[in-house]
C-alpha positions as CSV (number, residue, x, y, z in Angstrom):
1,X,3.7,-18.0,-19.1
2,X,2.4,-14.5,-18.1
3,X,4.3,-12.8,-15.6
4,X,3.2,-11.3,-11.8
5,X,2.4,-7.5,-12.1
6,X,3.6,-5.3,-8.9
7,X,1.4,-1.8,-8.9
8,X,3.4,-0.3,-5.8
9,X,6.7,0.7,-7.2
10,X,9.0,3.6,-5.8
11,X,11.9,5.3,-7.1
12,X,14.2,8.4,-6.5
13,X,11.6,10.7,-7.2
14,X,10.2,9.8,-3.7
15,X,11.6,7.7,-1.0
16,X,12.9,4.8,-3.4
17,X,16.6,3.9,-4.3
18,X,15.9,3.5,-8.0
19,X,15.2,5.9,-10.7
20,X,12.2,4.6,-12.7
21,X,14.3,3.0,-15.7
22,X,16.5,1.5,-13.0
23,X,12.5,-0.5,-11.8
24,X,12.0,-1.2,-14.8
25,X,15.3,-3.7,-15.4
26,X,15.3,-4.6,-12.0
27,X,11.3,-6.1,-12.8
28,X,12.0,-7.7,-16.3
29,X,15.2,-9.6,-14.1
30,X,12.3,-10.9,-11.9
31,X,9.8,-11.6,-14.2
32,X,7.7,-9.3,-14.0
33,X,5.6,-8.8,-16.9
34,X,3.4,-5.4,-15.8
35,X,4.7,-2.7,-13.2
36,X,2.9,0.3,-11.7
37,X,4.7,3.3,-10.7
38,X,2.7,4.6,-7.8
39,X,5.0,7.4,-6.3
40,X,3.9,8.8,-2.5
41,X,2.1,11.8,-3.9
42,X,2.8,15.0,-2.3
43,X,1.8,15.7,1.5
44,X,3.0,19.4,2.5
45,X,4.4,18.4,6.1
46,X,6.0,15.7,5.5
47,X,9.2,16.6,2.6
48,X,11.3,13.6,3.4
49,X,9.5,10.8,2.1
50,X,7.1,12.1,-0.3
51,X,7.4,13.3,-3.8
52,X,8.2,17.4,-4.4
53,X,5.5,18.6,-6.0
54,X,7.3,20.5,-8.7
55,X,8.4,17.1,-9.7
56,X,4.7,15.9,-10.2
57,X,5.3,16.5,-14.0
58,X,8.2,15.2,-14.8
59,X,7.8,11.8,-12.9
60,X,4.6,11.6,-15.3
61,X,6.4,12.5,-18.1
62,X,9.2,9.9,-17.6
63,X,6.8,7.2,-16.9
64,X,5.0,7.8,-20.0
65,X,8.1,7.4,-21.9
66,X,8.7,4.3,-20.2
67,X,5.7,3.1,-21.3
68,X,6.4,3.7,-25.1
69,X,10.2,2.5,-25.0
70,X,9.1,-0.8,-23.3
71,X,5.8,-1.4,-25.3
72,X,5.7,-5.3,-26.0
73,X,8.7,-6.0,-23.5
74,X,7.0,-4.7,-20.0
75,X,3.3,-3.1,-19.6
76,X,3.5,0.1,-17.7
77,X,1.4,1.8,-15.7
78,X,1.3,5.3,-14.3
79,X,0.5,5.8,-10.6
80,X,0.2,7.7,-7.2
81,X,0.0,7.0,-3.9
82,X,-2.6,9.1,-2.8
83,X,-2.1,9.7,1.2
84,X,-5.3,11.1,2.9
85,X,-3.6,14.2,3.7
86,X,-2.3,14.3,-0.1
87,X,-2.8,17.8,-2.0
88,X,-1.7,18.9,-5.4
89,X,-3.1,15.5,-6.9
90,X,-2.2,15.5,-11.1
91,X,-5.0,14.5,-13.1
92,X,-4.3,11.9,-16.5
93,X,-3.3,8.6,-13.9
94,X,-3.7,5.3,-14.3
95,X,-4.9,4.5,-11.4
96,X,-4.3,5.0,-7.7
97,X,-3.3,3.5,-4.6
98,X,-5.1,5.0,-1.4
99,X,-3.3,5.0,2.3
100,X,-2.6,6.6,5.5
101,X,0.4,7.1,7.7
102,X,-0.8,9.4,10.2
103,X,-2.4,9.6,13.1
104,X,-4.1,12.7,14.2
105,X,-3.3,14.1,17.6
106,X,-4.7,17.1,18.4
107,X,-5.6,19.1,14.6
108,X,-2.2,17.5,13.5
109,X,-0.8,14.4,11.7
110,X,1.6,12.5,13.3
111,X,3.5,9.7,11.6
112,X,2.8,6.1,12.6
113,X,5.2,4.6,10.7
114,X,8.7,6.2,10.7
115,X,10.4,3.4,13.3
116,X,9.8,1.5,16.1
117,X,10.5,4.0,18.5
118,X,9.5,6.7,17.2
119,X,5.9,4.7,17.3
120,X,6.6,3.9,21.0
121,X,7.3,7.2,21.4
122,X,4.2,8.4,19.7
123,X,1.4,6.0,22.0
124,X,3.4,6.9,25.0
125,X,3.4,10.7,24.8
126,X,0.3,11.0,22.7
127,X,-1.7,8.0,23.8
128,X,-1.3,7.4,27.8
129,X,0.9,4.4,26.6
130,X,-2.5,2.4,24.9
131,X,-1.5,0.4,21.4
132,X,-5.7,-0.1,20.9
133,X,-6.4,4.2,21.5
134,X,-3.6,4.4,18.8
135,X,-5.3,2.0,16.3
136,X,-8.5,3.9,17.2
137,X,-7.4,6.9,16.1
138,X,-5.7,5.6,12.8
139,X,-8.5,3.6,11.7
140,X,-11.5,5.9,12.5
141,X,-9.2,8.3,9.8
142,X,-8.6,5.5,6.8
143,X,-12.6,4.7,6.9
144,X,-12.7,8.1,5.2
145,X,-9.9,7.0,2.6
146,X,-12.2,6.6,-0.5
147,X,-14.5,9.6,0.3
148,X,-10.9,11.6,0.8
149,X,-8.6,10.0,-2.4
150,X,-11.2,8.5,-4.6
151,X,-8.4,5.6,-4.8
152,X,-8.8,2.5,-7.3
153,X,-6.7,0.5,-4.7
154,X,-6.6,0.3,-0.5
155,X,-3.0,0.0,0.3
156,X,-1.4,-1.5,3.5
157,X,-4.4,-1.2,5.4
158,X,-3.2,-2.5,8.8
159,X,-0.1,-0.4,8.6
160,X,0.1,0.4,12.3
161,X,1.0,-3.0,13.0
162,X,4.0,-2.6,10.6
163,X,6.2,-3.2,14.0
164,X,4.1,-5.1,16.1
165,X,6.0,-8.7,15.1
166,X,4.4,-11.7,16.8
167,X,2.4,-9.2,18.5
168,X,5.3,-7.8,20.9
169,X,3.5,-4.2,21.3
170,X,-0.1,-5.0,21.1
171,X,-3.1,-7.9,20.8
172,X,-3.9,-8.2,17.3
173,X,-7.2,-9.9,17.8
174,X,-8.0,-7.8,20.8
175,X,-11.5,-6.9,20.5
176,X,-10.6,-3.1,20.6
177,X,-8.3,-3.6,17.8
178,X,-10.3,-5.6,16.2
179,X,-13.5,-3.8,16.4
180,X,-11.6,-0.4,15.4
181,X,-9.9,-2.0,11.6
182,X,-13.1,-3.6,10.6
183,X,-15.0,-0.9,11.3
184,X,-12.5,1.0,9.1
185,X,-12.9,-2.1,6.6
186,X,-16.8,-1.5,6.7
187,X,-17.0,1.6,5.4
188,X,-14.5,1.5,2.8
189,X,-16.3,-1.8,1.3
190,X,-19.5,0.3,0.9
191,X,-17.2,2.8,-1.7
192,X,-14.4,0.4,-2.6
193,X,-13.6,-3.4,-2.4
194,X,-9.8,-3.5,-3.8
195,X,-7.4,-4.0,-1.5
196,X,-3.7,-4.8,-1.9
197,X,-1.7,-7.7,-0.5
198,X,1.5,-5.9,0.6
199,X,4.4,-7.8,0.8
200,X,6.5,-4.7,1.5
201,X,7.2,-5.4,5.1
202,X,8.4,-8.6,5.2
203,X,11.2,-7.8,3.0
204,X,11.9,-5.3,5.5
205,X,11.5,-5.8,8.3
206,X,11.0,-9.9,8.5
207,X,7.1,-9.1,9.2
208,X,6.0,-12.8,9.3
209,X,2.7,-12.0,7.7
210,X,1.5,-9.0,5.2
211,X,-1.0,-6.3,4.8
212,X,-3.9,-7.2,5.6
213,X,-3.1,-9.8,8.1
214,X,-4.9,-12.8,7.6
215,X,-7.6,-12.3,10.3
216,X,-8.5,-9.7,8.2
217,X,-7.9,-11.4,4.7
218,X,-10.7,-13.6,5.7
219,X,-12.9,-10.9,7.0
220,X,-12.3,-9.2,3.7
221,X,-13.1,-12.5,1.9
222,X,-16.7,-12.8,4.0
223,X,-17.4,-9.4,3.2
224,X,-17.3,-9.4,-0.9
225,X,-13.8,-7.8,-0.8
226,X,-11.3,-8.4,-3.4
227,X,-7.6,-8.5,-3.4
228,X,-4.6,-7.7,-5.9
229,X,-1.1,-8.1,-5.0
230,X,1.5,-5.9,-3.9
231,X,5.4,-6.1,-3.0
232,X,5.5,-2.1,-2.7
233,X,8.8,-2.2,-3.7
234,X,11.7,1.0,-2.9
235,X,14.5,-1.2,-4.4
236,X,14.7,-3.9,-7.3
237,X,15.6,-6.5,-4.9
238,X,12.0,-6.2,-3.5
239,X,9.9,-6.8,-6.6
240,X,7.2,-9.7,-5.9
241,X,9.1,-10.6,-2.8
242,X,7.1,-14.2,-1.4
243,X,4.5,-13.9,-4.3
244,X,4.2,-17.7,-4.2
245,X,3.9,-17.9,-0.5
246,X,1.3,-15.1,-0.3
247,X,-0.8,-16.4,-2.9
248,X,-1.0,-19.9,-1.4
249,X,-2.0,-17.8,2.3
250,X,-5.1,-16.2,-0.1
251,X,-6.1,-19.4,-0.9
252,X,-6.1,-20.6,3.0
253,X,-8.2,-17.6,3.1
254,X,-10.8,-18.2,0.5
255,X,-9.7,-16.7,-2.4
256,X,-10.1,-18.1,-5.7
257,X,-8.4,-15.2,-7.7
258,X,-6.6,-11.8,-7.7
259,X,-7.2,-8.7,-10.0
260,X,-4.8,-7.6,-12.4
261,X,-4.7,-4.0,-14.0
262,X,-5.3,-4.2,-17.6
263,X,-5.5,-1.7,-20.1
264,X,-9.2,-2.2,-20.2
265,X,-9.2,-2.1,-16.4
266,X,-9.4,-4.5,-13.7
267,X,-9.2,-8.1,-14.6
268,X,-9.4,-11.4,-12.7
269,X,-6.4,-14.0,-12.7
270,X,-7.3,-17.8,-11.1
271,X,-4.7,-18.3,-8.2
């Protein structure tokens, strides 16, 4: 039986807690039969969590390694995750994964995603307290994602409500909200329609649901979108965390199948 693939993989080169070969055992123990490495490409103000660029190299370097010691055991990829405010993007990838996590205040990027205070903090002092100006402002950015990052793959598109569990800090289907992520959703679709089902955060941080939420799974659905799954993994204990589950919720939503990165591209795979 042909295993799950997970394209958003982390390791020590970035903000993971594995080094690559380390992903690669920890996948084969889950049965995964094709991992991505997509590290957080290199963003200039933000060191802690994104990969050095000097280090660029050599993470593709290892990778490709990886992909010749493993041949016929695991397929391997060769990946970024291409922030929009990304720079020193390497050329010779095997695809990308495109996402945001800023906000712009004032000229400058803010981070919307390093804690659930440090977002409280962030709408109160920079947003007059208002959840939906927040989402605004963070969506009216990732509708220029594509035309930014040229990304295969939209990754953890509703990000901002990473913290908001059973909507404690804002109205997901507020029309506000709403308005502001399909908006976002629009003009992506007219460049792009891959977007990945992200279990990352409810291994986390016991999200109940995953990127996209499924309001906006069906939306996605309606409007010709297409969908490839993620568990965005920073550990091995992570890898195609509530696969089953999440495949069963895409199905609820309407869709018949997910894409799978070949070596001859994107295919489609019956859930």
């Amino acid at each position: 039986m042909l295993g799950f693939q997970n394209l958003h993989t982390h390791t020590t080169y970035c903000d993971g807690t594995l080094p690559p070969e380390g992903m690669v055992k920890a996948a084969l123990a889950k049965g995964c039969s094709s991992l991505g490495f997509s590290e957080h490409s290199h963003v200039p103000f933000d060191i802690y969590y994104s990969m050095d660029a000097a280090a660029a190299a050599e993470y593709m370097s290892e990778v490709r390694a990886l992909q010749l010691k493993y041949e016929g055991i695991i397929e391997i990829f060769l990946g970024l995750e291409l922030d929009y405010c990304s720079v020193d993007v390497p050329a010779g990838l095997d695809y990308t994964i495109g996402t945001l996590h800023y906000v712009e205040v004032g000229g400058e990027f803010k981070p919307v995603d390093a804690g659930l205070d440090a977002q409280k903090e962030l709408v109160a002092t920079c947003f007059g307290g208002d959840f939906y100006s927040f989402a605004e402002a963070y969506y009216s950015v990732f509708a220029k994602i594509v035309k930014k990052t040229k990304a295969d793959i939209i990754g953890h598109f509703d990000l901002v409500s990473k913290f908001n569990i059973d909507g404690s800090l804002f109205d997901e289907m507020h029309p506000r909200y709403v308005d502001a992520a399909l908006f976002a959703m629009s003009e992506i679709l007219k460049e792009r329609n891959l977007f990945e089902v992200n279990t990352g955060a409810m291994f986390r941080y016991n999200k109940t649901v995953p990127y996209p939420s499924p309001f906006l799974l069906k939306e996605l659905r309606q409007r010709g979108g297409e969908v490839i799954l993620s568990s965005d993994s920073h550990d091995g204990d992570s890898i195609g965390f509530m696969f089953p589950q999440v495949s069963e919720l895409l199905r609820s939503c309407g869709f018949k199948h997910i894409k799978r990165l070949t070596g001859n591209g994107f295919v489609n795979v019956d859930l």
